[in-house]
Each structure stands twice: as C-alpha cells, then as structure tokens.
C-alpha positions in Angstrom: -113.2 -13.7 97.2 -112.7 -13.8 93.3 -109.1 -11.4 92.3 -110.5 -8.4 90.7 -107.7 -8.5 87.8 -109.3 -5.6 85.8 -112.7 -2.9 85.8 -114.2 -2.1 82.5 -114.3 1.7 82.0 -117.7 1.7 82.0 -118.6 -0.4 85.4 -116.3 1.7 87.0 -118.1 4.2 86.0 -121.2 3.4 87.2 -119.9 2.2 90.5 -117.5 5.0 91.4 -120.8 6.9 91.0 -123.1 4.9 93.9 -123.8 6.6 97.1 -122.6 6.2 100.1 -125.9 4.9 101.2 -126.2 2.2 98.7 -123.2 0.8 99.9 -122.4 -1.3 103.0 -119.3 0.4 105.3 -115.9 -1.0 104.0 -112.7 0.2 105.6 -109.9 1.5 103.4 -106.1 1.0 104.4 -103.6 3.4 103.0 -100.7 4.0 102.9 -99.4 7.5 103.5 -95.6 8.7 103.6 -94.3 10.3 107.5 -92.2 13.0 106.1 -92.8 16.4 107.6 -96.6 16.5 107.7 -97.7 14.1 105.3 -99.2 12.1 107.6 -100.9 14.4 109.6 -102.8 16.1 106.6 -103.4 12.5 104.9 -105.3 11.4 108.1 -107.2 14.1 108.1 -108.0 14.5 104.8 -108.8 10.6 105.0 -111.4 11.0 108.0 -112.9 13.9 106.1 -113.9 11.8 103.0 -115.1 8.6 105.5 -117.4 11.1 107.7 -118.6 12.2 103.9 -119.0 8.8 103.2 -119.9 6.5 106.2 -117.2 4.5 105.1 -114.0 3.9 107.6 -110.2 4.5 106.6 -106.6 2.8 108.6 -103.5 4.4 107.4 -101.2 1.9 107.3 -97.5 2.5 108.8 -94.7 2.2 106.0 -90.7 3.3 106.2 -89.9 6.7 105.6 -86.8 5.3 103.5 -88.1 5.4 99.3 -86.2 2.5 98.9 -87.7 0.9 101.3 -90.7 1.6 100.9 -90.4 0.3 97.3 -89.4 -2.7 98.3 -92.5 -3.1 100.5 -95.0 -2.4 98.1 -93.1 -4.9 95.7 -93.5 -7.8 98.6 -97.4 -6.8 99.1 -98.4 -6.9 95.3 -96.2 -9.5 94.5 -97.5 -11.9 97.1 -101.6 -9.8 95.9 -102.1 -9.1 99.5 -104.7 -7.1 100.6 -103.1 -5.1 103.3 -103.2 -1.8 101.2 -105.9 -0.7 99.6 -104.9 2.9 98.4 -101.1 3.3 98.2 -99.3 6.9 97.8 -96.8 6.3 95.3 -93.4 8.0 94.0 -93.9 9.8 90.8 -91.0 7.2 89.6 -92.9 4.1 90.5 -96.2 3.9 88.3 -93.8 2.0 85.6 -92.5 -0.3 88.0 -95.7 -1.3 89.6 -98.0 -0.7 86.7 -98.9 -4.5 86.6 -100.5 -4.5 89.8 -102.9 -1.4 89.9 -106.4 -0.3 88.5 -106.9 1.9 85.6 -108.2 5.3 87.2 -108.9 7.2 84.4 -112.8 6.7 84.6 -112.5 8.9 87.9 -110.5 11.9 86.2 -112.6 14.2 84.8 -111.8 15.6 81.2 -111.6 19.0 83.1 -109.2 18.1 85.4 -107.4 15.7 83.4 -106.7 19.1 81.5 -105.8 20.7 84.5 -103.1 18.7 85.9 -99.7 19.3 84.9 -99.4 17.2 81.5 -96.0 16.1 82.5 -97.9 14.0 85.5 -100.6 12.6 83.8 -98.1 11.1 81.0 -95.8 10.0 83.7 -99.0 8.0 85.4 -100.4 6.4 82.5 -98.6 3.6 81.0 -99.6 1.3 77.9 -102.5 3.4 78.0 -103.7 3.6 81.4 -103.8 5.5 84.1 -102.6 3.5 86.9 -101.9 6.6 89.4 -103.3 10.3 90.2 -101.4 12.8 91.0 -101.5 13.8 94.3 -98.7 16.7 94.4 -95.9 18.2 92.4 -92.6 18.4 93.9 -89.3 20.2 92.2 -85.7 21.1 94.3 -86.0 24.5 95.6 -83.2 26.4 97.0 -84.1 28.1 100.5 -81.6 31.2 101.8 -81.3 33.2 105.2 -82.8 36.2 103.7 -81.6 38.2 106.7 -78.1 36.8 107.2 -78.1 37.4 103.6 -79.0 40.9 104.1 -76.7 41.6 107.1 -73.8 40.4 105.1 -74.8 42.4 101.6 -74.9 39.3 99.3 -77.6 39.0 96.5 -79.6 35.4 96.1 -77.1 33.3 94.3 -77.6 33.1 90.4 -75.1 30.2 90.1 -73.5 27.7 92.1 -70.2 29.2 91.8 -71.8 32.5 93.5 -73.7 29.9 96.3 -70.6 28.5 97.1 -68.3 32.2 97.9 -71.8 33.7 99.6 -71.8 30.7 102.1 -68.2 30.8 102.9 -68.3 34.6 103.1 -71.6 34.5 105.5 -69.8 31.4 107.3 -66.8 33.3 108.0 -68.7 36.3 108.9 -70.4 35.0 111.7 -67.6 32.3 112.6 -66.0 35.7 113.8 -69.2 37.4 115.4 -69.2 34.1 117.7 -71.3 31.7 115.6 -69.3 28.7 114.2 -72.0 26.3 114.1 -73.7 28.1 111.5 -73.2 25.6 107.9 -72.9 27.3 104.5 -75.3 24.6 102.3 -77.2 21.8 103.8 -78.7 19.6 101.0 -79.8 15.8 100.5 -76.2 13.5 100.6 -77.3 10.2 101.9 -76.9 7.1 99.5 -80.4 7.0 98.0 -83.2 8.4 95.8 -82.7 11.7 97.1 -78.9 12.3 96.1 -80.2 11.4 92.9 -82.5 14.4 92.8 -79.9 16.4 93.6 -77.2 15.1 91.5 -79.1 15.4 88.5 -79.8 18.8 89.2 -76.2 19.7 89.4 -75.2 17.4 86.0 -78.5 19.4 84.5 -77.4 22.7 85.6 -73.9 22.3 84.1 -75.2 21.5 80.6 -74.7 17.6 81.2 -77.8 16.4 80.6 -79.6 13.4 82.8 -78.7 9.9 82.5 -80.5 8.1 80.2 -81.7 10.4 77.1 -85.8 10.3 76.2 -84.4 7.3 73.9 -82.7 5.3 75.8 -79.2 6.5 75.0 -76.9 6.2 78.0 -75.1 10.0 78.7 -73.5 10.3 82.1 -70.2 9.9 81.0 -69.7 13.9 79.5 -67.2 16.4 81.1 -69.9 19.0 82.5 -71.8 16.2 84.6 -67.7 15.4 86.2 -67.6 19.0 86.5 -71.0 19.2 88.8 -70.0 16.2 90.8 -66.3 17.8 91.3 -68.1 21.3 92.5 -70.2 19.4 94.8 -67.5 17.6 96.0 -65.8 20.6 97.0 -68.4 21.7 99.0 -67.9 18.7 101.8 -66.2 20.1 104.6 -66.0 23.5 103.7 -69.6 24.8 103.0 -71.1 21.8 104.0 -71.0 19.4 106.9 -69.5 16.3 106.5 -72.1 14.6 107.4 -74.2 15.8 104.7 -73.6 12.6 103.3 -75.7 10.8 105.6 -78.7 13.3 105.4 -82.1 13.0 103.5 -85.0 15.7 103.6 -85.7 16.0 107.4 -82.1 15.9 107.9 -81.3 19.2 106.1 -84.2 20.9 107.0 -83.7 19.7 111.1 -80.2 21.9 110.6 -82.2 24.7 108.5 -84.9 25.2 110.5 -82.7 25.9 114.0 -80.8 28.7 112.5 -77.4 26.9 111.5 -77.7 27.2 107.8 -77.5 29.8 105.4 -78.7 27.7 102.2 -80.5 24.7 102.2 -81.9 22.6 98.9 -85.4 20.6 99.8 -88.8 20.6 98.6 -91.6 22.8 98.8 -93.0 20.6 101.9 -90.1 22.5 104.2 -91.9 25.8 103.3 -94.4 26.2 105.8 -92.7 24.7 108.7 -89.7 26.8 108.1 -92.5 29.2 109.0 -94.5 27.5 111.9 -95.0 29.9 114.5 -92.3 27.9 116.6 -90.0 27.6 113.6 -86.6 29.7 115.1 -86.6 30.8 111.3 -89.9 32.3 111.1 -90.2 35.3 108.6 -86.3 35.1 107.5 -86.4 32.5 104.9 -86.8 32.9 100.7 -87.3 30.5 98.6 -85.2 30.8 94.8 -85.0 28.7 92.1 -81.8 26.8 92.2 -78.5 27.6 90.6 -77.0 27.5 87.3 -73.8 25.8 86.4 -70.8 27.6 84.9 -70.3 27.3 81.1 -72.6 28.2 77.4 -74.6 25.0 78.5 -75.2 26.4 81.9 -79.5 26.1 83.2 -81.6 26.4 85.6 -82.6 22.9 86.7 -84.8 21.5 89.3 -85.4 17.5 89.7 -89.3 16.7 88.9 -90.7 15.1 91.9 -94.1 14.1 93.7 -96.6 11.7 94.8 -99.2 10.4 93.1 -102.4 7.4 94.9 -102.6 4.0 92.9 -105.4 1.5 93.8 -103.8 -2.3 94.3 -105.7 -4.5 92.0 -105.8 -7.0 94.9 -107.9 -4.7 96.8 -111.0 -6.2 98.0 -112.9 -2.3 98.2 -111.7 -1.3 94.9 -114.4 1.1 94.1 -114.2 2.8 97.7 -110.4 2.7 97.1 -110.7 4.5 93.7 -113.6 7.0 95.5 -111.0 8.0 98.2 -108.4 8.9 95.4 -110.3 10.7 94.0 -111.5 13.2 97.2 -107.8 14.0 97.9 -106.7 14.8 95.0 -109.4 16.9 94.2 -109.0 20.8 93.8 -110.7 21.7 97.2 -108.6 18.9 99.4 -105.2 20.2 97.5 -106.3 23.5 98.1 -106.7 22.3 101.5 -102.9 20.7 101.6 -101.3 23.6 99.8 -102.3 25.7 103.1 -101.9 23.8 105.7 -98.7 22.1 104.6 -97.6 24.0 101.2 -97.8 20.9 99.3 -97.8 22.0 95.9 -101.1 21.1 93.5 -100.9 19.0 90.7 -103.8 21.4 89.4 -102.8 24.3 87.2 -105.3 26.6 88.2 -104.4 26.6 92.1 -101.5 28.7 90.5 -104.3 31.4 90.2 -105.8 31.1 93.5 -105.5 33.6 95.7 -105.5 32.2 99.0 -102.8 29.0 97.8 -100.3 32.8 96.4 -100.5 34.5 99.7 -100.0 30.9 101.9 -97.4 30.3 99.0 -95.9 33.1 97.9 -93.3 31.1 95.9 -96.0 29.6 93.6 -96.3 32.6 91.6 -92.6 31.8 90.6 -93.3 27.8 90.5 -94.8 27.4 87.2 -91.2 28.4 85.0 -89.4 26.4 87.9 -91.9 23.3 86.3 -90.9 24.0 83.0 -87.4 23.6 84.1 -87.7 20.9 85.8 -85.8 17.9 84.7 -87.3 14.5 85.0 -85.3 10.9 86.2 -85.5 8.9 83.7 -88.0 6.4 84.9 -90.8 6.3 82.1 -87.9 5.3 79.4 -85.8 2.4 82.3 -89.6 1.1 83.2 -89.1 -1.7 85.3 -85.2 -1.2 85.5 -85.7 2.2 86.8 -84.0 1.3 90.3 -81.4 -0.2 88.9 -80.2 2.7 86.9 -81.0 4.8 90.1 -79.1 2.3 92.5 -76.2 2.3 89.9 -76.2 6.4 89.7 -76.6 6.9 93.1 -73.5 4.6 94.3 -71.3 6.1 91.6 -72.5 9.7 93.3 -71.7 8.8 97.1 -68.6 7.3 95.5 -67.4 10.4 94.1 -68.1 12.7 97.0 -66.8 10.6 99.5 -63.8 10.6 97.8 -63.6 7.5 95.9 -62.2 8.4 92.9 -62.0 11.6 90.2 -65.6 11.8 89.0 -64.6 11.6 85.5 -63.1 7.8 86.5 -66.4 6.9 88.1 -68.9 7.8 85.5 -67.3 6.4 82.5 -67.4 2.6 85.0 -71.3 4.1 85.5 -71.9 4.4 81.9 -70.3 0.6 81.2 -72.3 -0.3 83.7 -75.9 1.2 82.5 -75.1 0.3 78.6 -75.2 -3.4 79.8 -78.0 -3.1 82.0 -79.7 -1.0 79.1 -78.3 -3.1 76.1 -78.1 -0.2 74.0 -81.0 1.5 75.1 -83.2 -1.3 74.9 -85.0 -1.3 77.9 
C-alpha cells in the first residue's frame, strides 16, 4: 500500500464526510493512556463511535511511564509502522512528533476551533498545521482534608509557607490522637515528567519564572527558583514521605485516597475517584488552587497539562482514524468524560454547563486557574523539548535528594541548557 505522506484540505474534507455505509469496515488501533480511568472511558467512548459507525476499534497497550511512552511512539513512526492508528498524545509532544502526523484541521469546525481553549489549539498546530486535537485540559490542583482541616481549625493554605505549618500542625495533631501514618503533602517526586510539573510550579509560584523564556532565553539559574527547590526540599521527611521521591500520579493519590494525607497535589483526573462511592475519602476532600510563593514576585501557578489524539501519517485508515478523533473529542463525548471521570474539557463552554458544575464543582473556579497556568516550554525547545526536560528534571531529583545546594545545581543546569540551546537557538 502506497505511504499516505500528506491529505489535501479539501479531500479530507470530502472523505471525513462519507458514511459509514459507503465505506468497507476498517479496524482502528489506538492508543490510550492506563492512568486512573483513562482507559476505561477511552474504550468505551471507542466502541460507542464503532457501533455508530460499523467500523471496529483495538486499543493498543502502551507504558504508563510518559517517557516511555515517548520513546515508543518515536520507534513506531520512525520505523512508519502501522501499529497505531490514532495515538493520545502529551500536550508537550505535537512539536516533537509533528513530522509524522496528519493535518486535522479540516475536522475542527470554526465553532469549536473557537471554543477550545486558544492556548491548546496553538500548542497543537505547528508550521501551520494542526497535527493534534485536544482531547483534555489538565493544570496541578491542590486537594486538602477538608474535615481534618476543619477539626484542627486551619483555613485552605494561601501559600506554601502556610501548607507547610498546616500539615505539620494537622500531622502532629493526629500523631497524638493515635494516627502517625497520616503524611502532611503527598505530591509527584519521581525522576520524570511529572516532577517537572511540579517543579515549575514551585519556581513559578516564587516569581522565578520557567526555564526557557517565550524566546529562547535560558532562566533557571535566579535566586527565587533556588528558593522553591530549597522549600520543597525541606518538605522530605518532615511533611512528606521520603519516598515521595519515587511517586508519580497514582502514587500520591494511592496514599490520598486511603485517608493518610492531609494535602496532596495531582490533576483533576483524582477528583472523582477521591469521590467513588468506595473512595475511604468520600465527601471530605476540596479541591484549591495551589499556593503562592513568599516574596513581591510571589503567584499563583499551576503547570498546563493534557492530552490531545494525533493521526500517524503511516496509518493505513487515515480517514476513519481522523473520524474517530474527532467523536471523542467532541462536546457531547467530553461532556460524557467530564462526568464519569472529571476529565476536564478542552471546550470553553462546558465551563457553563450545568451538569459538568455540579459533577465538577471545581470547574466553576478552573477557568482563572487556566489563565494561571504556566506552560513547559515545549513549543519554543521543539524537538529538543526532552532534553531540556531530562536535563531539569535530573537537576530537580538532584537537589531534593540532597545532592547539592540548589543554587549549585541550577547554575550547572543553565550551562548545560545554553549549550544545548546555543543561545536560544533552538
């Protein structure tokens, strides 16, 4: 079969439009992340759109690592297999595998193109084409006990500073009453792309920017992002666990979710099953927008994450592919997500929706927490994105493991990303 290397606007037009019963039944494979529920409301969104369509869909396994993950879409469209069809992709990735995936914009509609969340459809479209749809919008959230909180007489934390003397006052408290496995903080500390959501949040926070500026300009290496990392670094083995450092999402929220922390950071995703009807935490948990740093700089920041679903140009069932995008990550099937698994939509107006609010009841509060969100620098790195993230997120583990002042470390980190960057020149 000939490579399909690119679709005119207007063919795909034409056959993104066919129905189902002009066409012969193709199977899609996707590819579908296993965190929380993902997978469970990406099969089932998946059968819905082939029962619609007569068509047949395989969700294809892939590791629940990022990295990984990465790495395994890199040796699929490198080597233009067709094992994936449809792949769900990091909201950091559509620069780095741009090359090997179909313009979607002729299955956007203007409407919802105006819809989504502008910061996603830039991120998505690169030299002028939209290679990925957003699927849905993530950004840090910071979860509390709202009744340990309440027994104790402590407000929600404004700043970290406040965090940090609530969870060792509510730690102490119940160490006494009996409870000493209760943890003050539980948050993302493994050595990969999640301690770099969180870093950045805490160099943000503090006034310290992100890594690499909107131009290229390398700016770890300032006081109030050795600060953060030095206030974080505190937090291991007093607030928080020691072997925070070797958890990622499912981690935190495995410690959450039984009762044994009074704070946790993680995304929306943990929302409803901190509230399953088997959750041990049903009915006490809030949801705030994380901390400010100390200091005039001093902001609310939350890291800018989500998935978005990228068609392989290899695919041999492109125009089913692009069809099967573009049913789940319409407004009803995100409406449908937001429910069932509080998935935020990349879709402005679910905002507004009535049933998403009361299922949701932090997305009347999500849309400032977007416009305080603080994106990795991905679009300006491109290609070299994982580099600068590999580089930051070592330097990071470094520091909190104790490795070094933090100051030491990112002045080595910013040598290290002005070669890799020559001066910005990406």
């Amino acid at each position: 079969m000939l490579r399909i290397v690119a679709l005119a606007a207007a063919t795909l037009i034409a056959q993104f439009s066919l129905s189902a019963g002009a066409r012969a039944e193709v199977t899609v494979s996707i590819s579908c992340s296993s965190l929380g529920i993902e997978q469970q409301l990406c099969q089932s969104g998946s059968d819905a759109w082939a029962k619609k369509t007569g068509n047949k869909v395989k969700l294809v396994a892939t590791p629940a690592d990022a990295n990984e993950r990465l790495a395994l879409y890199q040796t699929l469209l490198a080597a233009e297999a067709k094992d994936i069809d449809v792949f769900q992709i990091d909201v950091i990735w559509p620069a780095i595998l741009a090359p090997h995936l179909v313009d979607l914009s002729p299955i956007v509609s203007e409407q919802d193109r105006a819809d989504h969340f502008k910061v996603l459809v830039d991120n998505d479209t690169v030299d002028g084409k939209l290679v990925a749809v957003p699927w849905f919008v993530d950004a840090g959230l910071l979860y509390y006990r709202k009744d340990l909180l309440e027994k104790y007489g402590k407000p929600v934390p404004a700043t970290w500073s406040e965090l940090t003397e609530t969870a060792k006052a509510v730690m102490d408290g119940e160490a006494k009453a009996g409870n000493s496995v209760v943890q003050g903080y539980v948050w993302q500390g493994r050595a990969y792309e999640g301690l770099a959501c969180n870093a950045l949040e805490w160099i943000a926070s503090y006034g310290g920017g992100g890594i690499v500026d909107g131009d290229g300009k390398v700016t770890i290496d300032n006081p109030q992002a050795a600060q953060a990392l030095e206030m974080a670094k505190g937090w291991i083995g007093t607030i928080s666990p020691k072997g925070v450092l070797s958890y990622a999402e499912e981690e935190s929220r495995g410690v959450f979710q039984s009762g044994n922390a009074v704070f946790m950071r993680n995304w929306p995703y943990a929302w409803a099953l901190a509230n399953a009807a088997d959750s041990p935490v049903k009915g006490k948990v809030g949801v705030a927008v994380l901390p400010k740093g100390d200091g005039s700089d001093a902001r609310n920041a939350a890291a800018l994450g989500g998935q978005n679903l990228a068609v392989s140009r290899y695919s041999a069932h492109p125009n089913e592919a692009a069809d099967l995008v573009r049913y789940l990550t319409s407004a009803e099937e995100q409406k449908r997500r937001a429910l069932e698994g509080s998935f935020n939509p990349t879709l402005r107006s679910l905002y507004t929706d009535t049933d998403t609010v009361a299922a949701n009841p932090f997305y009347k509060d999500f849309l400032p927490i977007m416009e305080s969100a603080v994106a990795r620098p991905s679009t300006v790195t491109g290609r070299r994105y994982n580099q600068v993230s590999s580089a930051f997120v070592r330097t990071v583990h470094g520091a909190l493991s104790g490795q070094g002042q933090a100051s030491a470390t990112l002045v080595d980190l910013d040598k290290e990303l002005e070669r890799l960057g020559r001066n910005g020149r990406w």
